[in-house]
C-alpha positions as CSV (number, residue, x, y, z in Angstrom):
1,X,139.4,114.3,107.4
2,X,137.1,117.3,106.1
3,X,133.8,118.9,106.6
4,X,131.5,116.6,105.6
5,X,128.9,117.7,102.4
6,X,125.4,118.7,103.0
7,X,125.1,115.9,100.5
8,X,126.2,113.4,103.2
9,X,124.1,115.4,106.4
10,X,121.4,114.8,104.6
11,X,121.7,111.5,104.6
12,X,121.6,111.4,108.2
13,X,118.0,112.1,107.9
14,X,116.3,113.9,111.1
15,X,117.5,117.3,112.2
16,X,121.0,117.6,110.0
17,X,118.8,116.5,106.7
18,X,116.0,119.0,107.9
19,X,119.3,121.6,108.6
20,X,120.7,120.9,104.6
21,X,116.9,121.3,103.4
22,X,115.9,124.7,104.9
23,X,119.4,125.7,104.9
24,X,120.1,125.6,101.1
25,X,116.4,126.3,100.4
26,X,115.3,129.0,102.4
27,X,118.6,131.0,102.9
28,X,120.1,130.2,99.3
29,X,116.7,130.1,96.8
30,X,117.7,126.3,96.2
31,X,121.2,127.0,95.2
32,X,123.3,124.5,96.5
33,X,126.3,125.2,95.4
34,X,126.4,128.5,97.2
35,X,124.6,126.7,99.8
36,X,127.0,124.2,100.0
37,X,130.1,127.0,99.6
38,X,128.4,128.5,103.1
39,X,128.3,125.5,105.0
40,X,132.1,124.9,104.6
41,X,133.1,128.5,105.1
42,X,130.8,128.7,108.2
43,X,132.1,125.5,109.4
44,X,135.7,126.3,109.0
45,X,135.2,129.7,110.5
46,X,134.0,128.1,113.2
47,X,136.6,125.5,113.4
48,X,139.5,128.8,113.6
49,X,138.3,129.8,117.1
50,X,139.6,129.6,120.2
51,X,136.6,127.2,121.8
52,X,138.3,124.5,119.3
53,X,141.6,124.9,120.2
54,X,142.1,122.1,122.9
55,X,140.4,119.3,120.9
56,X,141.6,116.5,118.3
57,X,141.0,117.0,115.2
58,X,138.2,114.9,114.7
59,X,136.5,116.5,117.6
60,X,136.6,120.0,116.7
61,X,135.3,119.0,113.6
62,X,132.0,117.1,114.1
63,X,131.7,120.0,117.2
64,X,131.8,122.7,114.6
65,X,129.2,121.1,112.0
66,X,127.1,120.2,115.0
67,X,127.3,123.9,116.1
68,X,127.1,125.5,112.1
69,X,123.6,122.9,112.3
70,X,122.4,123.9,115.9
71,X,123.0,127.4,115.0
72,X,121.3,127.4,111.5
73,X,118.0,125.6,112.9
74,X,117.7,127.8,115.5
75,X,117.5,130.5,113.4
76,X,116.0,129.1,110.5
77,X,112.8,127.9,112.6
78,X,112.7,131.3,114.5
79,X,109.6,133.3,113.0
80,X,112.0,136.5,112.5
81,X,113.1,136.4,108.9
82,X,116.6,135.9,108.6
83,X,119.8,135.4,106.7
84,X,122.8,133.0,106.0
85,X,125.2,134.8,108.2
86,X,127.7,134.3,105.4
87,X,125.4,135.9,103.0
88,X,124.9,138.8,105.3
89,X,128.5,139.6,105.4
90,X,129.1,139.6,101.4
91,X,128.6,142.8,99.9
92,X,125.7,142.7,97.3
93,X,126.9,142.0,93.7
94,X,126.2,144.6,90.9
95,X,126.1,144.4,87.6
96,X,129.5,144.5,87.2
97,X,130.7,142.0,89.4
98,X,128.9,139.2,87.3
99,X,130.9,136.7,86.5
100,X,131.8,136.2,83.3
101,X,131.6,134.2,80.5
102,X,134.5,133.2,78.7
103,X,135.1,133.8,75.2
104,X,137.0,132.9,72.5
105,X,139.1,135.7,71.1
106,X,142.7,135.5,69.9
107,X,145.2,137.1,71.8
């Protein structure tokens, strides 16, 4: 069993589908795959803490997503601008930490 895909929330419809669409558009510019990348680190974070620790592993898991999406709406419809919370702990990139491309050279 794993964290299930914004992908598959969505398809939920009602408040996880309206959780995936704010949450990928408005804290990640329409990147999902960071978007999605976030969810399943916040998710697991989540799933590492001591409120989990008594229930099955099914449990904890739909508890944590369900807490990751009460969470994320809460904040996401509050009229105080805010921030993926995983995207405010990353330091900002530079230049330099671009990924990059690979190339073809000989070794």
């Amino acid at each position: 069993m794993s964290v299930r895909s914004l992908h598959e929330l969505h398809e939920e419809g009602g408040a996880p589908a309206e959780f995936v669409e704010r949450f990928a558009a408005a804290w990640h510019d329409g990147d999902w795959s960071v978007a999605e990348d976030h969810w399943q680190l916040l998710v697991n974070r989540l799933l590492r803490s001591r409120e989990m620790e008594g229930l099955k592993r099914r449990d904890a898991l739909r508890t944590a997503e369900r807490e990751v999406q009460n969470l994320g709406l809460s904040l996401l419809r509050s009229p105080a601008p805010t921030r993926c919370p995983m995207c405010a702990t990353a330091p900002p990139q530079g230049p330099f930490d671009a990924p990059r491309q690979p190339t073809m050279e000989p070794r």
